[in-house]
C-alpha positions in Angstrom: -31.7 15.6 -42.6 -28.9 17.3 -40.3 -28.5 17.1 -37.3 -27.4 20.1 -35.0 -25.1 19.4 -32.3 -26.0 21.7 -29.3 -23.5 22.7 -26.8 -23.4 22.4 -23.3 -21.5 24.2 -20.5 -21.3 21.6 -17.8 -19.8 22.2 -13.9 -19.1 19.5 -11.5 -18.3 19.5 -8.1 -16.9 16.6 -6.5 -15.0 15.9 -3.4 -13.7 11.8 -3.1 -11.7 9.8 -1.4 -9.3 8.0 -3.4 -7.7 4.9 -1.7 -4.5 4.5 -4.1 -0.9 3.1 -3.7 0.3 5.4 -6.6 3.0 7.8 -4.8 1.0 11.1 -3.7 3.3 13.2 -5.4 1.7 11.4 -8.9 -1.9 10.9 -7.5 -3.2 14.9 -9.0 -1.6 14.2 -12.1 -2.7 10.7 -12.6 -6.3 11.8 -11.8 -5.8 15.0 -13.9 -5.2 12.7 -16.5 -8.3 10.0 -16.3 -10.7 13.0 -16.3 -9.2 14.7 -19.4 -9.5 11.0 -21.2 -12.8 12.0 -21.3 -12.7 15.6 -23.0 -12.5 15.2 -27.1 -11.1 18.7 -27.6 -8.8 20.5 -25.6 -10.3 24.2 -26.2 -13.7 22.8 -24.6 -11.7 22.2 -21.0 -12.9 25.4 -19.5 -11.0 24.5 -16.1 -9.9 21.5 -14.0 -8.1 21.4 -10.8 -7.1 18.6 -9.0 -5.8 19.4 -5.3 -4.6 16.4 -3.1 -5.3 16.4 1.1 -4.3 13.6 3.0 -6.5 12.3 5.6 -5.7 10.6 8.8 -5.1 6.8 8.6 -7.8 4.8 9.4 -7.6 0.9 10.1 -10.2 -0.3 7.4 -12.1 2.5 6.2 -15.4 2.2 8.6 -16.3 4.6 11.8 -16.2 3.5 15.2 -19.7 3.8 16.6 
């Protein structure tokens, strides 16, 4: 029997916050990098950007209430 492989166009949205002490010059590359680990064949990578905003320090993460 064969089996048909059926193809799938997939969007994700995602906004994070990424808590890293890699230099933020290299962070959009690094990430740009672990997400394409994932994708098998470079013509099926429709479109990925990475884009890097920094975010006021905060002592340990959590809100004042």
């Amino acid at each position: 029997m064969i089996s048909i492989v059926q193809a799938y166009l997939v969007e994700i949205n995602a906004k994070l916050i990424i808590r890293s002490a890699i230099d933020p010059e290299h962070l959009p590359e690094n990430i740009y990098s672990q997400i394409t680990e994932f994708i098998h064949r470079e013509e099926d990578l429709l479109d990925l950007d990475v884009a890097l905003f920094a975010l006021p320090d905060q002592d340990d993460g959590s809100a004042s209430h």
